[in-house]
Each structure stands twice: as C-alpha cells, then as structure tokens.
N, C-alpha and C positions, 0 to 999 in steps of 0.2 A: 193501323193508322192510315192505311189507304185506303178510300173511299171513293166512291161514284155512287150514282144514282141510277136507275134501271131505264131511263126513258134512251131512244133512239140518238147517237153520239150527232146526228147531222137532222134533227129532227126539227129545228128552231129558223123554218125558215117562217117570211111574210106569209102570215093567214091566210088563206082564198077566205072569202066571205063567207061560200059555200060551206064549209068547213067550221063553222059555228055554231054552237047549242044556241037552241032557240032561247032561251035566257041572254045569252051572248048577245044575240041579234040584237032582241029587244033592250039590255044596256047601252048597246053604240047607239042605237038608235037616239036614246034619249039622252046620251052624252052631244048628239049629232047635236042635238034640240035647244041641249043646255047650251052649248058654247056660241050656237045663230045667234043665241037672246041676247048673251050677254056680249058678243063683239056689235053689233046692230045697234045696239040701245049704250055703247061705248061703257061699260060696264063689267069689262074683263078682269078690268084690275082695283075696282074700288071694294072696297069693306071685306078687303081678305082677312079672312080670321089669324088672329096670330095669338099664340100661348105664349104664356107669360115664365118666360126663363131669364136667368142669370144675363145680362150683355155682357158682350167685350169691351168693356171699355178704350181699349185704343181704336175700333170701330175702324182697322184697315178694311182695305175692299178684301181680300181674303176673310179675313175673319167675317164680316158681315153675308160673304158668297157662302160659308162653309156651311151655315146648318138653314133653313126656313124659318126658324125661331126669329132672324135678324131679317127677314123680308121687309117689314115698315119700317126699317130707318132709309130704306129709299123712300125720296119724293114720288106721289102720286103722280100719275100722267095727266096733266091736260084733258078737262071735262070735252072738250074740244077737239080733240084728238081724232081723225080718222084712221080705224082699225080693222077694217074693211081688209085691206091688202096686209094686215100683220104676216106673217110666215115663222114656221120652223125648220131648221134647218133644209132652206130652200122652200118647202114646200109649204102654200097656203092654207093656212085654218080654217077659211070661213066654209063652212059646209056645202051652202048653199053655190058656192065659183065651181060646185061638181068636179075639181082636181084629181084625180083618178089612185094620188097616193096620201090623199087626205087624211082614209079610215083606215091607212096603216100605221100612220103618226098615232093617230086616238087611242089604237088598241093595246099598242106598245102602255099609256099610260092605264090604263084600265085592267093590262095585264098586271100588270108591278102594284095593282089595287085591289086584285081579285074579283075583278068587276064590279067594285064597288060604286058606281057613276060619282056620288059628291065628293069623294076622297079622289077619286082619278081628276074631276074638274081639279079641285084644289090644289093637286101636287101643279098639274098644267101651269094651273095659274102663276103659282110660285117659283116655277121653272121659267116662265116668260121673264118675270120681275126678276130673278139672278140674273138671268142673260144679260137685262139693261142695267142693272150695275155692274157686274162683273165684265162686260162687253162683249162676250162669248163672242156675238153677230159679226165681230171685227175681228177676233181676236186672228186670223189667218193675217192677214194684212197688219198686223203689227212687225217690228223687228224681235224678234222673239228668240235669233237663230242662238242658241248656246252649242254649239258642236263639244265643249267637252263632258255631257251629259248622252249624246249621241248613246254611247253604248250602256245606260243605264235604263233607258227605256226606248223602242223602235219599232214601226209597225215593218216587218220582214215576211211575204211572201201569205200562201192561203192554207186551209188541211184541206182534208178530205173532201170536205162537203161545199169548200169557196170561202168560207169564212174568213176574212184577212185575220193574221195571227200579230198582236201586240204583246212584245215580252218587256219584262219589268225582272233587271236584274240588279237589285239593289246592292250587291255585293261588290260593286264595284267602287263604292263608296268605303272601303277599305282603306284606301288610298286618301291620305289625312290633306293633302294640297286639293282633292278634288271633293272633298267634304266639306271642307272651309268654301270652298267656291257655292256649291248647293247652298249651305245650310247655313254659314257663319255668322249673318245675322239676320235679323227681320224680315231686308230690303230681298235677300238674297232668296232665303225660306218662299217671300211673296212670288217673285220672279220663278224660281221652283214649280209652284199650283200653278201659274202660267202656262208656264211653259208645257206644262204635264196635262192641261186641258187643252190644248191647242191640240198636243198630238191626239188627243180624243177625238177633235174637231177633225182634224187628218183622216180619222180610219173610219168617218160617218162619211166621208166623201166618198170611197170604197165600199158602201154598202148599195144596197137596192131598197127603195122602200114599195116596190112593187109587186103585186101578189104572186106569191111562189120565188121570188127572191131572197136572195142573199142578205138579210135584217140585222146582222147582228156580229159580232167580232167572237174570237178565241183569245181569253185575257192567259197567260203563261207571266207567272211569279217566281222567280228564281230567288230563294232566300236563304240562301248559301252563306255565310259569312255578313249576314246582314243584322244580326239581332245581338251586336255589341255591346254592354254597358253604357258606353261613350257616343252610343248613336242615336238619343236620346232625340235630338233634334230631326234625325229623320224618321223616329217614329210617329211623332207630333205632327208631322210636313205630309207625312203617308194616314196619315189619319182624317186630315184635312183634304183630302183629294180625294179618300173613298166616301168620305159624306157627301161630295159635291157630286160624284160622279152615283152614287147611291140615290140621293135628292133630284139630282137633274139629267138624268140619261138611263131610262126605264129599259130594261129589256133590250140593252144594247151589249150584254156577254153572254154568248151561248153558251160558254164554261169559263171557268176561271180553275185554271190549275195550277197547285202550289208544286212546287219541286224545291229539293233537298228539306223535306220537312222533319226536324229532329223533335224530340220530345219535348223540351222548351219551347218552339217556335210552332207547334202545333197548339201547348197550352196557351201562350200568347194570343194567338188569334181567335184559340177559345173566350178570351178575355174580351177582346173587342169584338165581339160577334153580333154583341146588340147594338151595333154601327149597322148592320146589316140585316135586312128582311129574308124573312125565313124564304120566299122564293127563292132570293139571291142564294141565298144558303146551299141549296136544294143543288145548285148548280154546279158547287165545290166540290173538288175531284185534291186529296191530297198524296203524297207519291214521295218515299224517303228516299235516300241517294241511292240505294243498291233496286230502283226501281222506276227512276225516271226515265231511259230511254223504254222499257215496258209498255208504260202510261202513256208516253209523248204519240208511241207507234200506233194506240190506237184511232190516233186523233190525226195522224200526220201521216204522207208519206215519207220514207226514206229519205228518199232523195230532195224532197223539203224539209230535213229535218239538219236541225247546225251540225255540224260536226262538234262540237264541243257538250251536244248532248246525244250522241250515239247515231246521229245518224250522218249523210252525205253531201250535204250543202255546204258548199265553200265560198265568200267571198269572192268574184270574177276568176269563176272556174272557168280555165280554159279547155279541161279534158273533155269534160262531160257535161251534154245538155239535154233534154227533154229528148231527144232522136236518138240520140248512144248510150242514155243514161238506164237503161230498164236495168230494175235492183231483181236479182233472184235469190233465192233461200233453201239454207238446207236447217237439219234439224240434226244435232249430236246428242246423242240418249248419254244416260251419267256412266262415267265409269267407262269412257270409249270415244276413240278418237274419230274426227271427219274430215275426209279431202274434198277440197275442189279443182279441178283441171282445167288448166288453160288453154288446149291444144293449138298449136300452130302449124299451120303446113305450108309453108311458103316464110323461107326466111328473108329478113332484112327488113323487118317492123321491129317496132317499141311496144311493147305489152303493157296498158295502165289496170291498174285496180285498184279498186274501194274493197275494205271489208271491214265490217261491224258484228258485235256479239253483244247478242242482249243478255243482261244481266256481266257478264265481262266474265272474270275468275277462271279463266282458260289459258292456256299456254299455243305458241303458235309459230311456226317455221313456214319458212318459203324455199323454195329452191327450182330448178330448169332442170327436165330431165330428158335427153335428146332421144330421139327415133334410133339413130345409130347404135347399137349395142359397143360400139370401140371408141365412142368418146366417153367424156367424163358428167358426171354430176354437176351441177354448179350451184352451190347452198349461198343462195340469196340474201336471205337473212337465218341467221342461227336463232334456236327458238326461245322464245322469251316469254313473258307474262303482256295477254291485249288486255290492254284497261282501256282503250281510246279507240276512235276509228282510226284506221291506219290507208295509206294510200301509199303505191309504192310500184315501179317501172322498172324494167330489163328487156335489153336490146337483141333479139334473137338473131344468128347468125346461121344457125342451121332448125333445118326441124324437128319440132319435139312439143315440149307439154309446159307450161308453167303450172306447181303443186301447191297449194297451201294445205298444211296441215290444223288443223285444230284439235289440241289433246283436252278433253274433257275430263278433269279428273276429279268432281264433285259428282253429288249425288242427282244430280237435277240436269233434266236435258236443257241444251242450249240452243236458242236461234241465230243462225249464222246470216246475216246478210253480205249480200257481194256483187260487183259490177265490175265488168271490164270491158277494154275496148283496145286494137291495135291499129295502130296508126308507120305507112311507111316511113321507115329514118334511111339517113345518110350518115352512116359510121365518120364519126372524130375526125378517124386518120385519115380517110377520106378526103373529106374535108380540107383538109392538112396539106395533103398531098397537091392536092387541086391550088390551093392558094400558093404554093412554095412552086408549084409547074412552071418553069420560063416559057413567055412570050415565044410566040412564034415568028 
C-alpha cells in the first residue's frame, strides 16, 4: 500500500528553458503565439468550448467554481475590455511585456496537459473565467479568518528541497461542534472551499515562479479518523476543493502524501481518482500508520518535522533552534539494544533532549550516571514503551553522562533520532536561598 514513484523527491523545480525537449520549446512557443492573438484581438474569453453536463441547479458560486463544465453561466466580458495588463497570480500574460516569469506560468498549464498547446490554452482559459467568478484575485483581502479550522488545514514551514509544506488533517473534524461549524450547511460547506482556496492562494505567495525556483508546494493529507460514515458532508466539501484545485492550479504539488492510510481509505480514494489526472496521480506517495514518520523523513527534515508525526518541531520551541538544533542518528539492528551518551563535564547545566524512533515498537530508559565511582545512579525515567517523540531535561550537579537506552526487541533494525543541548541553570534552592537572604 505504500507507494512512490521513482523520479527525484526534490526534483519539481521551475523549468530553465534550457532544459527543454525541442518539441517542448516548440509547444510554448506556440502557446506563446496562441495566447498574443487572443489577448490582442480581446478574444480570450469568447466561444470557450463547454460540454454538455448535468447543472447544478442551485448555481452557488461554489458549485458553479467546482468543475469547467459550469464556466458559461458566467457572463461574457465586455467585447471592450482591455486585456493587455490581465495577470495571473501577480504575473503578466501577455507575452509579448517579455515578464521574465511569464513562460513559467504557461508551462505549468502545458505541463498538467502534456503539452498538448489547445487543451493547455483551454484549461488557461477556464482558469481565468473561475477566477472572475469565484474571485480568487481578491480572495486574500476578504474576511475569511475562521481560526477554528486553523488546525485542520496550514501552511507550516518548508522539506528538503524549499517547498513550503501544506498539511490537511481532516481528522480533526472528529470533533461533532467543530463539524457542524465547517460543514452544517450550505452557507457554511461554501464558506469551507473559501476558505480552503485562499490558503492555496497563501502558499502561491511562498513560491517562486522563476527559473530554477521553488514552483510548487508539498501537499501532506493526514486521514486518520477522517473517513466516518457520518462525515458525509466533508467528503462532498473535499471533493469540491480537489476539482477546483485539480481544474485551476496546474502543477502546483510536488507530492501529495496521504498518511495513516488503512484499507478502506486507500479504496476510497481509489474510488475518486478519476477526479484526478494520471500526472497528479503519478505524484501520490501513500504511507499506513506504522510508516508515516518513514515516509514523512524522506521528504522532511527532523527537526521540521511535528512532533506529533515523529519528528521535532514544536510550536514556540524555546530549547531548540536551527544553531543548537543539529539531529544525529544512530541505528539498533533487531534483537539488540542502543545507547546514546550525554557526557557532561562541568556541572551546574540543564541537559535538554529530543529523541525519536522510526517505526516506534521499542522500549526505552533514561538515567545520569556520574564520573565519581562513590556516588549513585540516578534512573531518569524507568523504561517504558516510545510510541512518540519524547523530550525530557535533568539538572546536573556533578560530572558524568546522561544514558538513554533503547531496547530493540523486534526483528527489524531501528532508526534512532536524537538532539541535545546544555544550557547553565541556577538550582531551585538557590534560588530560594537568594530570595529569603535578608537585606543588608
């Protein structure tokens, strides 16, 4: 059930030109050609073809944004219309103003069409015509703030290769008072795709459309507790946001990787997959529970990666930053324990540390074992079962080692991740002392 695809994890940056098969060349070229004519001669938006489907009859502006099928029930623009200075996000269309990230925008559509030039015009086309009903071009500057949504979708930090990472954990829709808020009706559902394309609009602002640039986002789908009987309405709500973002935002995930995928929620997505083009497809990376921090590591580092999926990023870490934070690793073969050592020589610091194990199913003690042969042990923590990253501090008072043990008692070795750092303290009683000292 986990999958990837063979091409390079960080391999999806902006084009060089250079770097084009001369069929390439020669499709932008004539896309270049097609789009002069038809913004020139104001003829971008007239006699776009549209197939003959089913409507929606209540003809919300979501329903209508959700598939290309509904592009003509917007009104035509103005034969009159100067289209000269149109733009996509931010960046100028007309070929000819020579914009320097122009034939980054084109190839993105071209790409998601297989350089098909008439199909890549007409998705453009259709893409412009959402935008002005849906309002994409504003949508930043709306009031749109739902904070109690915050932690159901968020663009949080970059991986390996720059790509800003957007994660979707719909699981948190669990929760039957913040369900009803998304989802409870119509008004709420629409507000929803809103809201959920803006944060799109968010993580385009973070990108680069410049050559050899950063193009493109790391889409993270956490579907953990999300595929309910009773959550009907946000499968419907999620169906509607990846046609939009499928139809109007080409070649803007460099991966899309699903986590906690169980057998259900793998055939599911089997199910709707002809929502999706087999490029997109190509892109999907799936990863069950006992394998997402695995997956996540190849994509992330450590220390960008949540703590709540194996790795060491905390919410306003005060311990550890990009200078103190370097992760090192060990590896435990099956059937055999691994320590790591803290040494300390100079007492009267605080000793911090992170540690992580991929894949987890290990058992794990801490303890201070001093230089002194005539003092004592001091067992830390008694050993228990890591299923989580763990973080955990002790105040050294004389010299010696802080130990962590990791017992391996499966057949498979384990990656061990870890990070520490000592920082001088002033003991309690200290403290204590100092405060309770009478004046002099």
């Amino acid at each position: 059930m986990d999958a990837s695809n063979d091409s390079e994890p960080g391999s999806d940056l902006v084009t060089p030109l250079g770097d084009l098969r001369p069929s390439e060349k020669k499709a932008l070229a004539e896309f270049r050609t097609k789009l002069e004519e038809a913004i020139i001669t104001n003829r971008l938006f007239s006699k776009l073809a549209h197939r003959h489907h089913r409507h929606d009859k209540s003809k919300t502006r979501v329903a209508n944004a959700c598939s290309p099928d509904f592009c003509m029930l917007e009104p035509s623009p103005d034969k009159d219309e100067d289209l000269k200075n149109i733009s996509l996000w931010g960046i100028p269309l007309l070929p000819s103003k020579g914009h320097e990230d122009t034939d980054a925008v084109l190839l993105k559509f071209l790409q998601a069409r297989e350089f098909r030039v008439s199909e890549a015009f007409h998705m453009l086309r259709r893409t412009l015509r959402w935008r002005r009903g849906f309002g994409a071009d504003d949508i930043l500057l709306e009031d749109l703030e739902l904070p109690e949504l915050n932690s159901a979708a968020y663009m949080d930090g970059t991986d390996k290769y720059g790509h800003p990472i957007c994660y979707n954990v719909y699981g948190v829709f669990r929760d039957k008072e913040l369900y009803d808020k998304a989802f409870g009706n119509e008004e709420r559902r629409e507000r929803f795709v809103q809201w959920r394309i803006r944060l799109m609009e968010e993580g385009i602002k973070q990108l680069s459309f410049k050559q050899g640039g950063v193009g493109s986002m790391l889409q993270i789908i956490d579907l953990k507790n999300s595929l309910s009987h009773s959550m009907k309405e946000l499968r419907s709500t999620t169906k509607k946001v990846v046609t939009i973002l499928q139809d109007n935002y080409p070649e803007f995930a460099e991966r899309t990787i699903f986590l906690n995928v169980s057998f259900r929620s793998y055939a599911y997505h089997a199910l709707f997959s002809h929502f999706v083009s087999p490029r997109s497809r190509s892109k999907f990376i799936f990863a069950r529970p006992s394998k997402v921090t695995e997956t996540l590591l190849k994509f992330i580092a450590p220390e960008d990666l949540p703590v709540q999926y194996g790795g060491f990023k905390r919410e306003e870490d005060e311990e550890f930053s990009a200078e103190n934070g370097r992760v090192l690793e060990i590896t435990v073969r099956g059937s055999s324990a691994g320590t790591i050592e803290i040494p300390i020589i100079e007492p009267g610091v605080t000793v911090v540390w992170d540690i992580s194990v991929v894949g987890w199913e290990v058992s794990y003690k801490e303890e201070f074992v001093p230089d002194d042969e005539g003092s004592y042990n001091v067992l830390i923590r008694k050993e228990k079962k890591l299923d989580e990253s763990s973080r955990n501090s002790f105040y050294i008072s004389e010299p010696g080692k802080v130990v962590l043990t990791i017992e391996n008692r499966t057949f498979k070795k384990k990656r061990v991740l870890y990070r520490s750092k000592s920082k001088p303290t002033i003991p309690l009683y200290n403290l204590l002392n100092q405060t309770n000292r009478p004046a002099v």
